[in-house]
C-alpha positions in Angstrom: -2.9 41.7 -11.8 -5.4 40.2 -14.5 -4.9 37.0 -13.5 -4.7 37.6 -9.7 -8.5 39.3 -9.5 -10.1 37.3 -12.4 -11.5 35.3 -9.2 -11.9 37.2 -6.2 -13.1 40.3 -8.0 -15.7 39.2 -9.6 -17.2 37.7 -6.8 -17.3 40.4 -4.8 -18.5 42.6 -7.5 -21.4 39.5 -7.4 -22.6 39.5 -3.8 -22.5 43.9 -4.2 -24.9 43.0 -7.0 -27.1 40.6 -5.2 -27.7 42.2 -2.1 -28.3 45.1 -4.4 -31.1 43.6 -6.3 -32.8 42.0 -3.2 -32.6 45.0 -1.3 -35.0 47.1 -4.1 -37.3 44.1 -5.2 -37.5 41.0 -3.1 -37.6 43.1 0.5 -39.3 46.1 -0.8 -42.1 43.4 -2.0 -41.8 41.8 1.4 -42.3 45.3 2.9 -45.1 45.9 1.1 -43.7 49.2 -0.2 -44.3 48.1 -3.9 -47.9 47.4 -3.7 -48.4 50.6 -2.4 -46.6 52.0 -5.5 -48.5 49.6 -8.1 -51.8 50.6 -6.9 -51.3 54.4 -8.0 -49.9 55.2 -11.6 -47.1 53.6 -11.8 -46.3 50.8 -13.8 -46.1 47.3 -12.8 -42.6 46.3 -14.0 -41.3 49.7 -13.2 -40.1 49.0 -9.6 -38.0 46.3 -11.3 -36.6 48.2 -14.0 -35.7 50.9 -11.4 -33.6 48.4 -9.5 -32.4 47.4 -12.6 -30.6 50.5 -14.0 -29.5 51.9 -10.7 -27.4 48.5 -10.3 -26.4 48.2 -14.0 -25.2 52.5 -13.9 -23.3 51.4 -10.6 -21.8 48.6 -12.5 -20.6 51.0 -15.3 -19.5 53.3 -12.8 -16.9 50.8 -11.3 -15.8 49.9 -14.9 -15.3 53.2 -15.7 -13.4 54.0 -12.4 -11.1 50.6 -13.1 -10.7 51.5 -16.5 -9.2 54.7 -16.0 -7.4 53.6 -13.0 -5.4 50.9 -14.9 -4.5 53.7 -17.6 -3.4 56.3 -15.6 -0.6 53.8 -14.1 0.2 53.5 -17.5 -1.2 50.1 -18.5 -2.2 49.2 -21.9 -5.6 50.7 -22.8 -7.1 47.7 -24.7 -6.2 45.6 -21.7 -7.5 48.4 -19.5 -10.8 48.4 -21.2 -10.7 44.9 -21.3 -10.7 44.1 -17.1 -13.5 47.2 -17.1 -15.5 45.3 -19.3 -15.2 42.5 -17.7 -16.4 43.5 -14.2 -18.9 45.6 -15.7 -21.0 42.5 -17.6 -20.0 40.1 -14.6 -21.6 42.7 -12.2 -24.9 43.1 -14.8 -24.8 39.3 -15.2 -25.5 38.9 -11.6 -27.5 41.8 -11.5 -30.0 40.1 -14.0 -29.5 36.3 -11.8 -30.7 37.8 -8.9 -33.5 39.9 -10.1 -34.7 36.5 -11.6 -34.2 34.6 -8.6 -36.5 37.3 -6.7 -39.2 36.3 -9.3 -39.1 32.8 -8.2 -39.6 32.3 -4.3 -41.1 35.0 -1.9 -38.3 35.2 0.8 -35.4 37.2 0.4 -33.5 35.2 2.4 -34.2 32.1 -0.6 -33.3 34.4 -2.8 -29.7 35.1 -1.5 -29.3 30.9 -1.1 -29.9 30.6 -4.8 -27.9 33.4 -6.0 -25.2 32.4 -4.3 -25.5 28.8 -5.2 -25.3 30.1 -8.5 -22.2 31.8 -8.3 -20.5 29.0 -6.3 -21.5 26.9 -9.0 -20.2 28.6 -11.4 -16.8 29.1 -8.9 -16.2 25.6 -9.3 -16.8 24.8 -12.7 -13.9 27.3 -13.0 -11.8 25.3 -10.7 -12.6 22.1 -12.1 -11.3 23.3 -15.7 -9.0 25.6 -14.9 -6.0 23.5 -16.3 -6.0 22.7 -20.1 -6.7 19.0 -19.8 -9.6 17.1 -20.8 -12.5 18.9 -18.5 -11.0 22.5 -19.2 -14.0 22.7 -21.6 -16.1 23.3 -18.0 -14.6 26.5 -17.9 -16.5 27.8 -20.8 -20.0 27.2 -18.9 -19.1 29.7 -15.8 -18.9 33.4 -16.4 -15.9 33.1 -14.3 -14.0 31.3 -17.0 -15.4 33.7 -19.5 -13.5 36.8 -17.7 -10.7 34.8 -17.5 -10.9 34.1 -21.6 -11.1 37.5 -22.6 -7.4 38.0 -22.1 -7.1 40.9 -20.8 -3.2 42.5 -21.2 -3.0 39.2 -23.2 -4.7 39.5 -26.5 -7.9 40.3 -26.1 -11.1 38.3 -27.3 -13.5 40.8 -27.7 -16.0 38.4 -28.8 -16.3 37.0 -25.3 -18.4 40.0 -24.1 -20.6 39.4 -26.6 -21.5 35.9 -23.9 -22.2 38.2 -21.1 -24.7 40.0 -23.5 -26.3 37.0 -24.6 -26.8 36.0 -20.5 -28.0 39.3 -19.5 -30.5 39.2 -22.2 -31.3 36.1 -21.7 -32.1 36.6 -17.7 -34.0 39.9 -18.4 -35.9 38.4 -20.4 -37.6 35.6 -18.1 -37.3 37.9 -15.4 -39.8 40.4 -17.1 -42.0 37.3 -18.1 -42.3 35.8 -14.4 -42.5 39.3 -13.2 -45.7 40.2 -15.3 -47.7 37.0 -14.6 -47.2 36.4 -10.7 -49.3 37.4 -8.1 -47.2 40.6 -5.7 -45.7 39.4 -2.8 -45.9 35.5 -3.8 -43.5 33.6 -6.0 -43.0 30.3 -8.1 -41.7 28.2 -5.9 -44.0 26.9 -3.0 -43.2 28.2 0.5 -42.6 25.1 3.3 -45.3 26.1 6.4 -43.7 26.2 9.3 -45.1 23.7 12.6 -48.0 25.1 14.9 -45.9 24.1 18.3 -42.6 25.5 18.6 -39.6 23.0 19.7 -38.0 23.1 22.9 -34.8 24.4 21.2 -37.1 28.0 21.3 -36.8 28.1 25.1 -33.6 30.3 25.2 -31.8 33.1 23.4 -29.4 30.9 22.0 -31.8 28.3 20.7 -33.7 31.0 18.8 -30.2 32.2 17.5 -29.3 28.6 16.3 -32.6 28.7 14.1 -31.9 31.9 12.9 -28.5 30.8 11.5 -28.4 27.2 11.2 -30.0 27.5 7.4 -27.0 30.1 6.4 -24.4 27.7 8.3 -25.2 24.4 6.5 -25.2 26.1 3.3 -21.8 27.6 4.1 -20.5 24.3 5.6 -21.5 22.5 2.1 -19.8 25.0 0.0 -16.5 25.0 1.8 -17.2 20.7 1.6 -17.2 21.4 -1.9 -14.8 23.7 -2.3 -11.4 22.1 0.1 -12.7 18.8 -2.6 -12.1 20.9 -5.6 -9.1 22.4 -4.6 -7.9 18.9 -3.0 -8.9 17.2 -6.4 -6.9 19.9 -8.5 -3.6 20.2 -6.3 -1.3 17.8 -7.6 -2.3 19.2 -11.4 -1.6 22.9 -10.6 1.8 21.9 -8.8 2.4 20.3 -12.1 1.2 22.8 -13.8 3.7 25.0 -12.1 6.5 22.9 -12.0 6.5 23.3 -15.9 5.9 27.1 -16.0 9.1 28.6 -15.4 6.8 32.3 -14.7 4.8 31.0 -12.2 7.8 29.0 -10.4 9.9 32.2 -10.4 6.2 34.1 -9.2 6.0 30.9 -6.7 9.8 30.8 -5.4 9.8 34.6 -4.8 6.8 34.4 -2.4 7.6 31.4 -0.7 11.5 31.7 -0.1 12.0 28.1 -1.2 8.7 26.6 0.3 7.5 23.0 -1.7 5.1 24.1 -4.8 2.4 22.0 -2.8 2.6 24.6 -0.3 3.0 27.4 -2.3 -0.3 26.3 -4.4 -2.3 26.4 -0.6 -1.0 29.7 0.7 -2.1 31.2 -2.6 -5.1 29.9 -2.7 -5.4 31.3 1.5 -4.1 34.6 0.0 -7.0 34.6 -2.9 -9.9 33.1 -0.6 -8.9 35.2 2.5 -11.4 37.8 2.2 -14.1 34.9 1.0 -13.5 33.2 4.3 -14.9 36.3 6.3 -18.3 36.5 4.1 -19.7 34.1 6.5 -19.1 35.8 9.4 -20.5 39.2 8.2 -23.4 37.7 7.4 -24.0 36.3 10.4 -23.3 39.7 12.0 -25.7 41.4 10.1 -28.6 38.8 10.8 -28.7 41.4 14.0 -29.7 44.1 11.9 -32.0 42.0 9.8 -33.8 40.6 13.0 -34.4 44.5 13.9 -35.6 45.8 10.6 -38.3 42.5 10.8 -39.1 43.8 14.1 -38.5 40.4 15.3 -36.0 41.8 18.2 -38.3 44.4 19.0 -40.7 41.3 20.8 -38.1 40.1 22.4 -36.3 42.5 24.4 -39.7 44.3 25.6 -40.1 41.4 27.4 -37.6 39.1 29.5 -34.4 39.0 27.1 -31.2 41.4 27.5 -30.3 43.2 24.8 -26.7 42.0 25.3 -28.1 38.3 25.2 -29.5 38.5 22.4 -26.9 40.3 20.5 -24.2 37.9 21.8 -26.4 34.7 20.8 -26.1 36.1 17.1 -22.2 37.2 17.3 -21.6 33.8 18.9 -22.4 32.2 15.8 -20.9 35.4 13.5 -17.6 33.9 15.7 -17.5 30.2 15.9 -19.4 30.0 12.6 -16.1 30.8 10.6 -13.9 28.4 12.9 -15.9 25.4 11.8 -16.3 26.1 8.0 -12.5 26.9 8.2 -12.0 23.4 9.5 -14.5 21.8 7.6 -12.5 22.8 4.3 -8.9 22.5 5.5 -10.3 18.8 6.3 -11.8 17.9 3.0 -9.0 19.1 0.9 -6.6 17.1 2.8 -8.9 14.1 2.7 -9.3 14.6 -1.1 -5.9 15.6 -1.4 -4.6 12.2 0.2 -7.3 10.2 -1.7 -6.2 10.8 -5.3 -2.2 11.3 -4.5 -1.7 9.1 -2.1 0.5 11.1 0.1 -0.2 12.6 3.5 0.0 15.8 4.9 0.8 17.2 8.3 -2.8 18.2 9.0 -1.6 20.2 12.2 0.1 22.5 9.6 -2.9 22.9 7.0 -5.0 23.9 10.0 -2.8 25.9 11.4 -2.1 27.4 8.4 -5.9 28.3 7.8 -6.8 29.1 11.2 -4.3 32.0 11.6 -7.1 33.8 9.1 -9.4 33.8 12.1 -8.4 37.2 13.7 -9.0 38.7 10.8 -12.1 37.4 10.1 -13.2 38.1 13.5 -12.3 41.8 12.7 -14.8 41.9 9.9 -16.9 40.7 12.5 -16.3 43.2 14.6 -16.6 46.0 11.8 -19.9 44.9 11.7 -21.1 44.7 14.9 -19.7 48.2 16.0 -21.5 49.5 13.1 -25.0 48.0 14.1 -24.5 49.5 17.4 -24.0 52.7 16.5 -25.0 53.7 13.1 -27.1 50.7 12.2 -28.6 52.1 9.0 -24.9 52.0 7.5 -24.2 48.2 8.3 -23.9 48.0 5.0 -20.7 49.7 4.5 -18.9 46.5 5.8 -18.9 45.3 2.6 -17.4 48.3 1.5 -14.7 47.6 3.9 -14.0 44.7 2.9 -13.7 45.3 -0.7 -11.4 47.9 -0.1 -9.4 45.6 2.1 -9.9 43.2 -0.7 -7.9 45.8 -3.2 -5.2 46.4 -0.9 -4.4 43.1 -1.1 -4.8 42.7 -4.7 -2.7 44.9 -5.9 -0.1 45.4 -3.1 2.4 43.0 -5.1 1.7 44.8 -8.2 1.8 48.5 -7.1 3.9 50.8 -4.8 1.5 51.5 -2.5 2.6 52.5 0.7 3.5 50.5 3.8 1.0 52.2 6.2 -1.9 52.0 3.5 -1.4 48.1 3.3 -1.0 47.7 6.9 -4.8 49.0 7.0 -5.8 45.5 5.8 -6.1 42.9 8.8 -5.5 40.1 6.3 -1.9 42.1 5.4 -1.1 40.4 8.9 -1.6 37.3 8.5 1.4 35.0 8.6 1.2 32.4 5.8 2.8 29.5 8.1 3.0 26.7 5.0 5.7 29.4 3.8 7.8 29.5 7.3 6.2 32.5 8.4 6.3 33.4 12.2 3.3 34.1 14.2 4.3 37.1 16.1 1.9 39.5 17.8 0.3 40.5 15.1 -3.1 37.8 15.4 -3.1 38.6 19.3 -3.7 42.5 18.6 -6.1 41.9 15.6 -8.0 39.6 18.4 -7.9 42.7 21.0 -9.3 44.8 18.1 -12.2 42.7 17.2 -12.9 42.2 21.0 -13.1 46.4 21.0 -15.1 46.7 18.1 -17.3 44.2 19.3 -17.4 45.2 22.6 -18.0 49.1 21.1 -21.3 47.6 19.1 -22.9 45.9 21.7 -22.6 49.4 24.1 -23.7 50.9 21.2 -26.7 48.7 20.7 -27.4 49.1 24.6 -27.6 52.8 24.8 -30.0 53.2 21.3 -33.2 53.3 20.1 -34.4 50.3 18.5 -35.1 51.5 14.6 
């Protein structure tokens, strides 16, 4: 179980973080609710602060909550405390990352590019070293290696929190100093001007779509570049790896009935990425509800523009968007892959094999949308949904949870082909779901009030 969510986890417990920390400094400033606030008694750095401990008491909250979770199915306190920890500093760390990032560039959007950048940096560092050869050092430089070295259920090195500390620290500090010097509303790093004449592209719904996402989808299509290298570069070494560990080649052998340890290494990393796959295409979904807080939608659909246009301009890419990154990365890992091992792979399999996530994904999707339609203030619970789906999958192997519970998950229903899995009907009626949801939001969206 330790191992298993000493990835995904902490990521999601990341991105709750950041779009925590934007959402009460960066857009409140943006929103000019702050200076309103800093003009009357209250103190300067106390908006920050506020932000601040709200996220880090959530933070505790959730390691509190795993804490005693993991002890009353009777596992080992120490290790117990240990994963609680864990998510606990990584969720502060982040907490701290993003609130300095807000001090550096005025847009919240920046802000969210950099924080994230951050954490897929330190992502792949973790890849990179995760063996014990001669880069496993890299480890030790992400935060994500750092959870992985405190050992929890394994012996645990207390003095590993004691490098979450020093980080938090570290970031609170320079985000308190940036904070008191700069100007409210601006930040460090110099904002591009945008042209006086608008391009041609700006002439349709779905042009003005496109340059609402294509800045998200190029940042998404490098990190899935860089990630299908990483985990091309590191294949044949974790098949090695286990080839020689007899726990992880019975762990290995039980889930894939046989299935070559090169394609048992893929469908688990499918299995651990599956729920990273459908970020993208929630954030693309909610760029509809982002457009309307701006008031940027408002302008449009006074005037010529259907509602449904220009809600389907943005899902179009919320749907498409994911195809292409899924390709991109089932691409570069087999290009990698075939570089440094100088064998082939079927690539009709691979991207077969990754594709298949698409239904689910497109649920997400739809999640989203229906929630926009109709209860737009709440879009935000899509991440809850999909860190609960994320649990259910976690811990499914591990606990007996029941059937129907698990079933909840769309990404319980996907096949894992590399295994010998068949299709069935199982992606046809997650695509008729999303198609309801979706087709629920934008009826919802229709019928409202524009916030």
């Amino acid at each position: 179980m330790a191992w298993r969510s000493a990835v995904i986890g902490p990521i999601l417990v990341a991105l709750v973080n950041i779009f925590l920390i934007i959402r009460h400094t960066r857009s409140e400033e943006r929103k000019g609710r702050l200076e309103l606030l800093n003009s009357s008694t209250v103190g300067r750095q106390s908006a920050l602060t506020s932000a601040l401990l709200t996220t880090f008491g959530a933070n505790i909250l959730m390691g509190l909550i795993i804490t005693l979770s993991l002890i009353g199915l009777g596992l080992p306190w120490e290790g117990s405390l240990a994963m609680g920890f864990s998510m606990t500093l990584f969720g502060c760390l982040f907490a701290a990352i993003a609130s300095l990032a807000a001090q550096l560039t005025e847009n919240s959007s920046d802000v969210r590019y950099i924080t994230v950048a951050v954490l897929i940096a330190f992502f792949l560092l973790r890849i990179v070293g995760w063996d014990n050869g001669e880069v496993a050092w890299l480890s030790w430089l992400s935060p994500l290696g750092w959870v992985h070295y405190l050992r929890a259920f394994a012996g645990e090195e207390w003095w590993v929190l004691g490098l979450f500390i020093v980080f938090i620290v570290f970031m609170l500090f320079w985000t308190y100093k940036l904070s008191s010097i700069r100007d409210v509303g601006n930040g460090f790093l110099p904002q591009r001007t945008g042209p006086a004449r608008a391009s041609s592209t700006l002439s349709s719904v779905i042009g003005l779509a496109w340059r609402i996402h294509r800045k998200m989808l190029f940042f998404w299509i490098i990190a899935f570049i860089v990630m299908g290298v990483i985990l091309g570069y590191n294949a044949q070494t974790m098949t090695n790896i286990f080839n020689n560990n007899p726990l992880f080649m019975s762990i290995l052998s039980h889930m894939g009935n046989g299935a070559e340890p090169l394609d048992s290494y893929m469908t688990l990393m499918l299995l651990l990425f599956g729920q990273v796959f459908a970020i993208y295409g929630i954030l693309a979904a909610l760029k509809l509800r982002s457009e309307e807080v701006k008031k940027h939608s408002e302008f449009l659909i006074t005037n010529a523009v259907n509602r449904t246009r220009w809600a389907f301009s943005n899902i179009f890419f919320a749907l498409i968007g994911p195809a292409m990154l899924l390709v991109i990365f089932i691409l570069s890992y087999s290009s990698i892959y075939g570089i440094y091992s100088g064998m082939d792979q079927d690539l009709s399999r691979l991207l077969s094999a990754v594709l298949i996530y698409l239904p689910a994904i497109w649920v997400m999707v739809g999640v989203a949308v229906a929630l926009f339609g109709f209860v737009p203030r709440l879009t935000s619970l899509t991440w809850v949904v999909l860190g609960f789906f994320s649990i259910i999958n976690f811990l499914a192997d591990f606990l007996d949870i029941s059937q129907w519970i698990i079933n909840i998950s769309p990404f319980t229903h996907v096949p894992n082909l590399l295994l010998g899995d068949s299709v069935g009907w199982d992606p046809v009626l997650m695509m008729v779901l999303a198609s309801v949801l979706i087709s629920m939001g934008l009826i919802g969206f229709k019928r409202r009030d524009i916030t």
